[in-house]
C-alpha positions in Angstrom: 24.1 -7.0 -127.3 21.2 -8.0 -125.3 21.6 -7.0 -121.7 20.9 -9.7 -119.0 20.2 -9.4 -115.3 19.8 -12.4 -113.5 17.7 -12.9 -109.9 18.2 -16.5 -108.8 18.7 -17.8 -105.0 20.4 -20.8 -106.0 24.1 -19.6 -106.2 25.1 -22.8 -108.6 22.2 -22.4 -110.9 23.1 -18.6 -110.9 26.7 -18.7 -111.8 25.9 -21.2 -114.3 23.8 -19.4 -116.0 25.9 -16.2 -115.8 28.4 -18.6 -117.4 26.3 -20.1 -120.2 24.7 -15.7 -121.2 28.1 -14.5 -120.9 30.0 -17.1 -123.3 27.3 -16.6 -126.0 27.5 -14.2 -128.4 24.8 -11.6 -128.6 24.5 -11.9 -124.7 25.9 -9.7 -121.8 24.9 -10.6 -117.8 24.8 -7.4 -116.1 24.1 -8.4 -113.0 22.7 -11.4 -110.9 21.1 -11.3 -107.3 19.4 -14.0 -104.6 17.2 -11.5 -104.4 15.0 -8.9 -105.3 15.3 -6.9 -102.3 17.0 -3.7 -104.4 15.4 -4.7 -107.4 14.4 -1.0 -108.4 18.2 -0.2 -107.8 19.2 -2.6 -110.1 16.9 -2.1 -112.7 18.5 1.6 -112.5 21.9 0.7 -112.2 22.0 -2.2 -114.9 19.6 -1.1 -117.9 18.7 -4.6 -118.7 16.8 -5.9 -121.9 15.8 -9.1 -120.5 15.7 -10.1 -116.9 15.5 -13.8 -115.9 13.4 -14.0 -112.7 13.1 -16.6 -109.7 10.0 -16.9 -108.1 10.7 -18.7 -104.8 13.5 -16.6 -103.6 14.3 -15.3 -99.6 13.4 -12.1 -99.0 11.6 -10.5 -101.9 10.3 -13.1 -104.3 10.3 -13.0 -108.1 6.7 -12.3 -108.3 6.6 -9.0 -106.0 9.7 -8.6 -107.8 8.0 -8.2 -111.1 5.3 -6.0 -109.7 8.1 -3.9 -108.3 9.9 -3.8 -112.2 6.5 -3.3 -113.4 6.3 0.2 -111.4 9.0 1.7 -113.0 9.9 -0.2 -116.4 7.2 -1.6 -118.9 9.5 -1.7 -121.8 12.3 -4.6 -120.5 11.3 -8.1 -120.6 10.7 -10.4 -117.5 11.1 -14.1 -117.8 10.0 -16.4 -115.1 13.1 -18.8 -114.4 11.3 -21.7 -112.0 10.7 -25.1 -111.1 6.9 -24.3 -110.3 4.4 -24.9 -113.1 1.2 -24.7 -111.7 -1.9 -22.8 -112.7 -1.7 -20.6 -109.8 2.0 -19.1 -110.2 1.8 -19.2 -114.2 -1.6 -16.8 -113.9 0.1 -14.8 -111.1 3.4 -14.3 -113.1 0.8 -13.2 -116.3 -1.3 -10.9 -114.8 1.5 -9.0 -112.9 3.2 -8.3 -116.0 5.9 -11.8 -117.0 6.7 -11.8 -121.0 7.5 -15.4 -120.6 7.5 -18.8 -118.0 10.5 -21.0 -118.6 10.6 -24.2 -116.2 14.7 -24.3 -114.8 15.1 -27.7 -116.6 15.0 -25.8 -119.9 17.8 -26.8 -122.1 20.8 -24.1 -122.1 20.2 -23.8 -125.9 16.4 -23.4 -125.8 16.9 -20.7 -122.8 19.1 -18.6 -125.4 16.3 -18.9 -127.7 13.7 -18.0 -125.5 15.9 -15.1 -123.9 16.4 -13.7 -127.7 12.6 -14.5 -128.6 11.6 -12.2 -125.8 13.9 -9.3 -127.0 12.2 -9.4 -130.1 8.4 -9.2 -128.8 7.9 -13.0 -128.4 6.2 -14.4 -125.2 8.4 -17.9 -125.0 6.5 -20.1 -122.7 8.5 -24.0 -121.9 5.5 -26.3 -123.7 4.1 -28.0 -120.3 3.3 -23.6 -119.4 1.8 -22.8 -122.7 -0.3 -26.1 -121.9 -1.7 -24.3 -118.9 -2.2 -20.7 -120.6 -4.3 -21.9 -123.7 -6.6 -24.6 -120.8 -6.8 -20.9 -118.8 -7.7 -19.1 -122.0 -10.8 -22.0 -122.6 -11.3 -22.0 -119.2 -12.4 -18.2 -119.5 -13.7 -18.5 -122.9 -16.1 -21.1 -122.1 -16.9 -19.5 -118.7 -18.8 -16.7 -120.8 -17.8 -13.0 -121.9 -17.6 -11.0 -118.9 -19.4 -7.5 -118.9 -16.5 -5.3 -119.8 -15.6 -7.1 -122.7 -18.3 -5.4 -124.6 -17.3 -2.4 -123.9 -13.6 -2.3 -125.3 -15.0 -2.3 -128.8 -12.5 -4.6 -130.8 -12.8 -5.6 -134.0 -12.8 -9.1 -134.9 -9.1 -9.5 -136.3 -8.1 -7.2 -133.0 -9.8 -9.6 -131.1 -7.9 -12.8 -133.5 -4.5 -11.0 -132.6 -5.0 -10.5 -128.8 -5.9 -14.1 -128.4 -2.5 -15.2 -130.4 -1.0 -12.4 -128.3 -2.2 -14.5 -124.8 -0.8 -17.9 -126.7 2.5 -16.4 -126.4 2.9 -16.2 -130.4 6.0 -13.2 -131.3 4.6 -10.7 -133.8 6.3 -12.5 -136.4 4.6 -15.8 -135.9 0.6 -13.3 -135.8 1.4 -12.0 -138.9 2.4 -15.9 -140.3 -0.8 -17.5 -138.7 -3.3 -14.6 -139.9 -1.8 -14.0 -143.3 -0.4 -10.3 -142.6 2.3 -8.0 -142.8 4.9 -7.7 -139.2 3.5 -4.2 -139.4 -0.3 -4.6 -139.7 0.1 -6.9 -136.7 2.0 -3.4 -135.2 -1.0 -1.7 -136.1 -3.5 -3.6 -135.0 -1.8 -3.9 -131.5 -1.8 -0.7 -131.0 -5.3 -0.2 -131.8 -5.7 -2.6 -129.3 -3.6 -1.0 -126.3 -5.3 2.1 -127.2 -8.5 0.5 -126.7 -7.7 -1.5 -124.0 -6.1 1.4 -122.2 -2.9 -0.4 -121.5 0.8 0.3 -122.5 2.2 -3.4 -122.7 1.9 -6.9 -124.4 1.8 -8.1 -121.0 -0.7 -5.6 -119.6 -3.2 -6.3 -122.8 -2.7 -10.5 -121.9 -3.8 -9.6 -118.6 -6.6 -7.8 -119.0 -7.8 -10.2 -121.8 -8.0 -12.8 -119.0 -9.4 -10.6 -116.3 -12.2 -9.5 -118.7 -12.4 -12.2 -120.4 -12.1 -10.2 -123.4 -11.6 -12.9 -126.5 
């Protein structure tokens, strides 16, 4: 059962959704908020796998949100639930920490998907978002290798897997695309936090556009 929690100021939008998690099987809403005013509370109280996240919300929005989750919880995956799609939220969602950035139009069947993708280890991005990621990721590459990126020391199929890992691909679709076992991609990764110095997927995607590392 995949545990739900739900932050979403639109109280239709929310109850619908509550609706469409709860009468699917495999899913369980644990909660659902306007808000992320208690959202360390919550997090506490409700154990949640997956949380589906607003960003423009009254009170505390879904990116300081995040950042607040982030604190406390690296393990359970954030989605970004939102109408926004521009560079500037998409990158601010990333770097603070978002496993995924689903526009609200996404079709009820493709948000179970992307809900069960993210428990898994997936990064499930609607396709107009991944757009934006991969023009960021050129943007950066093209830009020129920062300083640091020298310094991390990854090997060239570390550095192959990190940039699938900032494309949003699942561990699954790495080891497809390179031609490896599920569990040399788990190796590799983990060479790669190590070396990194992070503890996350979304951590490691951040720093790789920080740094500009691949």
């Amino acid at each position: 059962m995949i545990r739900v929690l739900i932050y979403e100021d639109n109280a239709m939008l929310r109850d619908g959704l509550t609706m469409l998690i709860n009468g699917s099987d495999g899913f369980e809403v644990t909660g659902s908020y306007r808000n992320c005013n208690h959202v360390e509370e919550d997090m506490k109280q409700h154990k949640p796998d997956v949380v589906l996240m607003d960003i423009d919300m009254p009170g505390v929005n879904g990116i300081e949100g995040l950042k607040l989750i982030r604190r406390q919880n690296q393990e359970c995956k954030v989605l970004m639930l939102t109408v926004f799609d521009d560079r500037k939220n998409v990158f601010e969602a990333i770097t603070a920490g978002a496993d995924g950035y689903l526009l609200k139009k996404t079709q009820p069947t493709k948000l179970l998907e992307y809900l069960k993708d993210a428990y898994e280890g997936g990064a499930p991005m609607t396709s107009s978002i991944a757009k934006q990621v991969i023009q960021m990721f050129n943007q950066y590459a093209e830009s020129g290798r920062n300083s640091k990126g020298e310094e991390y020391n990854l090997r060239d199929r570390e550095k192959q897997v990190l940039q699938l890992l900032v494309k949003g691909y699942s561990y699954k679709m790495i080891a497809s695309e390179l031609f490896i076992s599920i569990e040399t991609v788990r190796s590799h990764i983990k060479n790669i936090y190590e070396k990194l110095h992070v503890n996350s997927k979304s951590e490691a995607v951040a720093k790789a556009f920080r740094d500009k590392i691949v």
